[in-house]
C-alpha positions as CSV (number, residue, x, y, z in Angstrom):
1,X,18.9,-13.6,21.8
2,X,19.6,-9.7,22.1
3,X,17.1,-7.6,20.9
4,X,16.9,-8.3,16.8
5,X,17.9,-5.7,14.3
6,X,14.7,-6.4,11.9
7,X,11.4,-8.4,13.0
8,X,10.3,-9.6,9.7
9,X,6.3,-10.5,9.6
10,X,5.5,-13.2,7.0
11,X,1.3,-13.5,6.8
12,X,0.8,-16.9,5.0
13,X,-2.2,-18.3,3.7
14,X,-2.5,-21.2,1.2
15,X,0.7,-20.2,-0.3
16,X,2.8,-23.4,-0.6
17,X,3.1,-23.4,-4.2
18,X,5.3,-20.1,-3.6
19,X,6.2,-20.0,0.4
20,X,9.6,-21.9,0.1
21,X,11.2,-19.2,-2.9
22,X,9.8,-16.0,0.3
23,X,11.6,-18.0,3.0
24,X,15.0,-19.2,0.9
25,X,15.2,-15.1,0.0
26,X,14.5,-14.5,4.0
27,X,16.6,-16.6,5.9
28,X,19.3,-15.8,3.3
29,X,19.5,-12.1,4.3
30,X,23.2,-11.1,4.6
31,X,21.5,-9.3,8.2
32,X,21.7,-12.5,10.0
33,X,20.0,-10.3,13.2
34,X,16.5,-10.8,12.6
35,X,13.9,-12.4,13.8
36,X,11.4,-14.2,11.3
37,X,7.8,-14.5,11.9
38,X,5.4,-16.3,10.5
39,X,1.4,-16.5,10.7
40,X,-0.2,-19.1,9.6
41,X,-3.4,-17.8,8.6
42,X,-5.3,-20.7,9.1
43,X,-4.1,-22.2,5.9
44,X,-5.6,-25.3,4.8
45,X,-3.0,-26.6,2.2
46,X,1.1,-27.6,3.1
47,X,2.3,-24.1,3.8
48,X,1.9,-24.9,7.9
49,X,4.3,-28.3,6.9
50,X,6.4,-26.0,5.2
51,X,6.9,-23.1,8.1
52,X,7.3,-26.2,10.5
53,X,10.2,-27.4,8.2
54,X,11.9,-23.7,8.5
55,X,11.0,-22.9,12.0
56,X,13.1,-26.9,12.7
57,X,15.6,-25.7,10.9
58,X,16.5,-21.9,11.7
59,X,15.8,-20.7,15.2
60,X,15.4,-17.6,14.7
61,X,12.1,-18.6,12.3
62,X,9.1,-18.8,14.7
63,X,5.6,-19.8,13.2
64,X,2.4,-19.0,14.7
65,X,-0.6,-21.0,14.1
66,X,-4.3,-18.7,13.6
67,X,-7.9,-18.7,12.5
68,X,-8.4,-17.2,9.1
69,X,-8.5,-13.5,9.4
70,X,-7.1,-11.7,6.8
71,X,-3.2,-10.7,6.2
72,X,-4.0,-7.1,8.3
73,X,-5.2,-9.4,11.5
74,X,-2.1,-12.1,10.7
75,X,0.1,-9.0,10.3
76,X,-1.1,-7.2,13.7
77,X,-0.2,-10.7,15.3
78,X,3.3,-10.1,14.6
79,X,3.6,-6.6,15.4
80,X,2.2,-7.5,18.6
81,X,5.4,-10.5,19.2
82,X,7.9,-8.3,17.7
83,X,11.0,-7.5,19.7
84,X,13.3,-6.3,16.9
85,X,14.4,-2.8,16.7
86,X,12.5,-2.1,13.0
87,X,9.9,-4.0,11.8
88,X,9.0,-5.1,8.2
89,X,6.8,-6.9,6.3
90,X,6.6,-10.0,3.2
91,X,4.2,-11.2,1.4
92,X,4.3,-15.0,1.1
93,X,4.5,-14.9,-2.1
94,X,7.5,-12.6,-2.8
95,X,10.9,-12.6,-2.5
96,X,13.6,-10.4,-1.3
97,X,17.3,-9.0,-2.2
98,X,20.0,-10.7,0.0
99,X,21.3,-7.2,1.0
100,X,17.8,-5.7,1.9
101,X,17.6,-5.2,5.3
102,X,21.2,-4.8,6.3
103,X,21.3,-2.2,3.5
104,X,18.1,-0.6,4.7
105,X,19.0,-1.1,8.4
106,X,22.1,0.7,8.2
107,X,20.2,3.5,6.0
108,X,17.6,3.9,8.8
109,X,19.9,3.4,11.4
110,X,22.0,7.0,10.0
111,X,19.0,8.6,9.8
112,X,17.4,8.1,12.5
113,X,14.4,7.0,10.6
114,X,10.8,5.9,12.1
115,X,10.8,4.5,8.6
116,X,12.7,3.2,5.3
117,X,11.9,3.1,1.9
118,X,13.4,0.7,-0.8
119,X,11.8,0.2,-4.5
120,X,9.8,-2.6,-5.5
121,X,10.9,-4.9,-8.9
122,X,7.3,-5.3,-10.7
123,X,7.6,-9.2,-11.9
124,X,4.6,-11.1,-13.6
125,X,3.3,-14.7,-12.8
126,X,6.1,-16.4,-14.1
127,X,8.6,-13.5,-12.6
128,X,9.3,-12.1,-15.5
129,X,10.5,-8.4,-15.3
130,X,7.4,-6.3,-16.0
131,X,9.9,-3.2,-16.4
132,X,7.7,-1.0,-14.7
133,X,9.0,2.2,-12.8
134,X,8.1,2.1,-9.1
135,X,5.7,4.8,-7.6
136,X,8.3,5.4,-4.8
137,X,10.9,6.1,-7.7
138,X,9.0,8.2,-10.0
139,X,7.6,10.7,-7.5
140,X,10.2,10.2,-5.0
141,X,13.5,8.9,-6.6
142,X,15.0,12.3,-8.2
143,X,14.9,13.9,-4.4
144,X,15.2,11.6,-1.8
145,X,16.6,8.5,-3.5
146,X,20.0,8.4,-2.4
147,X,19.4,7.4,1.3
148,X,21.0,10.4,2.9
149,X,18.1,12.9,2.7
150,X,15.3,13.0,5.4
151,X,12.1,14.3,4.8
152,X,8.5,14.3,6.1
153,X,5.0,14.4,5.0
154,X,5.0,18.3,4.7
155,X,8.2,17.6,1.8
156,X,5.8,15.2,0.0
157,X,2.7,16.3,0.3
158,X,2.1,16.5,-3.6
159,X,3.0,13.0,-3.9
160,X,1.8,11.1,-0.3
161,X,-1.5,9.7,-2.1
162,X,-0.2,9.1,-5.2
163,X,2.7,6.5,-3.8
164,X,1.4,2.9,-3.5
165,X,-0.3,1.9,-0.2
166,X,2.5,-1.0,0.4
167,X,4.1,-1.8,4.2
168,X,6.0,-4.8,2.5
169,X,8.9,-1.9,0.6
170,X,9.4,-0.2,4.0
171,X,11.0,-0.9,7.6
172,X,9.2,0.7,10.8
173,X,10.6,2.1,13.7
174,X,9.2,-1.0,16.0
175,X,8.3,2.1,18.8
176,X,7.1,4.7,16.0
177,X,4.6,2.4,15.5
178,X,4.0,1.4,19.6
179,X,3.8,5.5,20.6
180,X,1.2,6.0,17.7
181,X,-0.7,3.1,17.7
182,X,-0.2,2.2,14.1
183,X,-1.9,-1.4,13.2
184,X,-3.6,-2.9,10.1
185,X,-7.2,-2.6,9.5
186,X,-9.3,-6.2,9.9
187,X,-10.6,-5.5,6.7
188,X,-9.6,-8.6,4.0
189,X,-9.5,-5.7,1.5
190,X,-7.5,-2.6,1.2
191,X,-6.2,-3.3,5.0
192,X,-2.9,-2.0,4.5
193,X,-4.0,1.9,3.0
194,X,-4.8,3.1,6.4
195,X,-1.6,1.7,7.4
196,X,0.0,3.5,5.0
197,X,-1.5,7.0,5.3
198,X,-1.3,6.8,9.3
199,X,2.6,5.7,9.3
200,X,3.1,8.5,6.3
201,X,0.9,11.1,8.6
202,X,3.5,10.6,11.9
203,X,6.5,9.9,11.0
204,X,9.0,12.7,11.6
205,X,11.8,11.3,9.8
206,X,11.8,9.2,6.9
207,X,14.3,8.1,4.5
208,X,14.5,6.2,1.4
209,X,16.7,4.0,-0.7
210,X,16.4,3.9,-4.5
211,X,17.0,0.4,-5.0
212,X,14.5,-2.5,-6.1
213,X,15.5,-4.8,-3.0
214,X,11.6,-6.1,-2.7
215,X,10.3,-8.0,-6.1
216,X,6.5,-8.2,-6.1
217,X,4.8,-10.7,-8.0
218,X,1.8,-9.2,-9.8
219,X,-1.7,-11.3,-11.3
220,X,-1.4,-14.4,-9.3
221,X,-4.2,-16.0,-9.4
222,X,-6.4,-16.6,-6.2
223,X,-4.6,-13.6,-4.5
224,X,-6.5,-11.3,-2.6
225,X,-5.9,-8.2,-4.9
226,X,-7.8,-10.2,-7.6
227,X,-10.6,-10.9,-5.9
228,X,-13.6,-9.6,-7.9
229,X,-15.5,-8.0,-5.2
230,X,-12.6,-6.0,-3.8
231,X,-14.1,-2.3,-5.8
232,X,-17.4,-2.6,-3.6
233,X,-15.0,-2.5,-0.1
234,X,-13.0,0.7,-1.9
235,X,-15.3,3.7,-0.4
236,X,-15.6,1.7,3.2
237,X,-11.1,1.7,3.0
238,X,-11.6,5.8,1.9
239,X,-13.9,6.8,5.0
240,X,-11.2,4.8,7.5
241,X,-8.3,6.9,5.6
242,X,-10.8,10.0,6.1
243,X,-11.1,9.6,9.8
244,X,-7.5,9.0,10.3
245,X,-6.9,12.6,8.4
246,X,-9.4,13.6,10.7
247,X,-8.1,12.1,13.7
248,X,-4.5,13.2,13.0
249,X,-6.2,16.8,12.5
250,X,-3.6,17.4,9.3
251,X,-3.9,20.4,7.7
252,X,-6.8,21.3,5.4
253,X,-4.7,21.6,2.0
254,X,-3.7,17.9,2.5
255,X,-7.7,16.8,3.3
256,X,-8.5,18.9,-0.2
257,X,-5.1,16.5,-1.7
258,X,-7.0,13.6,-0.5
259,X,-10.3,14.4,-2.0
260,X,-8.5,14.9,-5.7
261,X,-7.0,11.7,-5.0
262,X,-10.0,10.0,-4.2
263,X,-11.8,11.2,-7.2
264,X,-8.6,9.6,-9.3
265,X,-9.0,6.5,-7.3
266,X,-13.2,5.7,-7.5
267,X,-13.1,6.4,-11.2
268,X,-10.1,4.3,-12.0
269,X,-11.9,1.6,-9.7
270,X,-14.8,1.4,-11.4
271,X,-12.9,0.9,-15.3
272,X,-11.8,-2.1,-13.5
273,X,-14.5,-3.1,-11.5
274,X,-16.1,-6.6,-12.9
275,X,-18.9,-5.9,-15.1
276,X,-21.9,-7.7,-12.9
277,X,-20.2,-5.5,-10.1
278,X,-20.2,-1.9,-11.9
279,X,-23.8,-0.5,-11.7
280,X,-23.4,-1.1,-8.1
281,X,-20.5,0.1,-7.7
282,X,-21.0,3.4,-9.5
283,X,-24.3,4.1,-7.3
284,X,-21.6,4.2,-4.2
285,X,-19.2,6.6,-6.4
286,X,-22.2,8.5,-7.2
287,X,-23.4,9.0,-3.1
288,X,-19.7,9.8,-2.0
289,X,-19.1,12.2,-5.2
290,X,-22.5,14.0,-4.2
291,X,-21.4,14.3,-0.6
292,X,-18.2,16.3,-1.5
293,X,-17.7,19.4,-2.3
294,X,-15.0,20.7,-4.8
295,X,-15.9,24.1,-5.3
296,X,-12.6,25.6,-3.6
297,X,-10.5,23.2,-3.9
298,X,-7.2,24.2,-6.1
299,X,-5.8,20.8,-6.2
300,X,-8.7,19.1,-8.2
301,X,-8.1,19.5,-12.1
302,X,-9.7,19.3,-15.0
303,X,-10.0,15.7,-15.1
304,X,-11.1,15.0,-11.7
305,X,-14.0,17.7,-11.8
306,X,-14.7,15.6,-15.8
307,X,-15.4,12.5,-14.0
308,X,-17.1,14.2,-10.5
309,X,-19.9,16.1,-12.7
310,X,-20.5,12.7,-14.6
311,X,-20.8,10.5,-11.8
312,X,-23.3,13.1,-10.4
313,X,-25.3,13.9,-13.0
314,X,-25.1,11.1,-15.2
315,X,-27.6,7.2,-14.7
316,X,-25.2,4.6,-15.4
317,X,-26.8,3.4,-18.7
318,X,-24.7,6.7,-19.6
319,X,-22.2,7.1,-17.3
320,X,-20.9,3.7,-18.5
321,X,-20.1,4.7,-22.2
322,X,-17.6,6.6,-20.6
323,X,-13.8,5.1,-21.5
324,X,-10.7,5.4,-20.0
325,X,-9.2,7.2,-23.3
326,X,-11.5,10.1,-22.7
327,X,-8.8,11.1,-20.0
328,X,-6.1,11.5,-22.3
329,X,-8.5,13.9,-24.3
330,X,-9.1,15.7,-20.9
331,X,-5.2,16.3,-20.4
332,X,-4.8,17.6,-24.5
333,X,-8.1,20.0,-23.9
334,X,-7.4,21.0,-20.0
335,X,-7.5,24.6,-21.0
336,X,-10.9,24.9,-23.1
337,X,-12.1,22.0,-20.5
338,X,-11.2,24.9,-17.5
339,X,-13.6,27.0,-19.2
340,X,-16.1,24.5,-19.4
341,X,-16.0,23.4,-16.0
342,X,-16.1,26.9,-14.5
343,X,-19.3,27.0,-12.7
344,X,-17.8,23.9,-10.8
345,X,-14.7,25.9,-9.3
């Protein structure tokens, strides 16, 4: 075979319960130029029967076999085998739109694009339409959703940590991501955000489609987003993200972004944290909080410099009778709250 179009990377571990609706939506593309890997991940119930089955049937499915590693190690596999022009990414326990990658092919093809943006479909257990507006949409949708306009990180720099840390709603330019280096982090949790911020930080020219050709399956149980220590890896993901800023040497309004967006991020964290897991996990807020410093930075509001001065100042015992509804009361009162958070910057 020529070179592929798309190299699409499939991480699968014990996912036969779902693996057969991903590979039906895959192999069903109306692109019939891709290649489609798969990594067995060292899974332990029938999804390695079920790749077999596929890879038997469709030769342009090829399965690799791996020790358990995590879908950023399974997904660096595949990067590493890939021949096709772009590169994207499934989860094995999603699904796709028929017309995905030929439409976002052709997109990125026009532009030019080291890489391509669709929308995401939210759907719950039982794929029922949560109705929820993408990230991707609502910050991004108004000005760059109509897959003609190209823009950069410096055209979204409001909005580049706010957008959700997904690889699985984009395609990569397959040598974009060879010149820069770009791979997943080992980590089992939170592998993808330097991914994301890295690929976001380089790219030159991106584009984006506002259509919901991905359809991501939220709360299933026994995935790795629900695993209950996943807060308590949150500040190790945050210092990779801060090296790669650092790395990159981006400028320093865009480092001050990140640290309002990490503010946002630990405090929403730990409202979900398990409740055995939140005094330790607000000690680890509390040491990176006390490490920063906010004082100039125009970007952090009202809210953010709220929850930075608790965390701080506050022992948990307090800290903790804290809710989530007291940042809708910071948002009514940001004015008198400005004055009362003054001395803080």
């Amino acid at each position: 075979m020529l070179q592929p179009k798309v190299s699409v990377i499939i991480p699968v571990y014990n996912l036969a319960t779902f693996l057969r609706r991903c590979l039906d939506s895959v192999v069903r593309q109306t692109l019939k130029d891709i290649e489609i890997i798969c990594i067995n991940d060292g899974s332990t119930d029938n999804s390695s029967v079920i790749l077999r089955e596929y890879e038997k049937e469709d030769d342009r499915v090829l399965v690799v076999d791996k020790e358990n590693g995590g879908p950023g190690l399974a997904r660096n596999t595949g990067i590493r085998m890939a021949r096709g022009a772009y590169i994207g990414f499934v989860d094995g326990d999603d699904r796709i739109e028929p017309e995905m990658y030929e439409k976002m092919y052709d997109a990125a093809k026009k532009n030019n694009a080291d890489m391509q943006i669709c929308t995401i479909r939210w759907l719950d257990g039982q794929g029922r339409d949560l109705g929820a507006r993408c990230d991707y949409d609502r910050y991004l949708g108004s000005r760059f959703g109509d897959g003609s306009a190209v823009f950069n990180r410096h055209d979204i720099a409001d909005e580049i940590f706010v957008l959700n840390r997904f690889c699985w709603n984009k395609i990569y330019k397959r040598s974009f991501l060879k010149a820069h280096d770009i791979f997943f982090s080992s980590h089992r949790q939170f592998e993808d955000h330097v991914f994301h911020f890295l690929a976001f930080i380089k790219a030159e020219r991106i584009s984006m489609i506002g259509k919901p050709f991905y359809h991501y399956y939220k709360y299933r149980p026994g995935s790795l987003t629900a695993g209950k220590e996943r807060p308590l890896l949150l500040f190790d993901a945050i210092s990779h993200v801060e090296d790669v800023l650092e790395d990159c040497g981006v400028e320093n309004d865009l480092r001050k972004r990140f640290d309002k967006f990490k503010i946002r991020w630990a405090v929403a964290i730990y409202y979900m944290a398990h409740r055995d897991l939140k005094k330790v996990y607000f000690e680890q807020m509390k040491s990176a909080f006390c490490r920063m410093d906010i004082s100039k930075n125009p970007f952090v509001g009202s809210g953010e410099k709220f929850f930075y001065v608790c965390a701080q100042s506050l022992p948990h015992g307090l800290y903790r009778c804290t809710d989530m509804a007291i940042t809708l009361y910071i948002h009514l009162f940001d004015k008198s709250l400005k004055k009362v958070m003054k001395p803080f910057g």
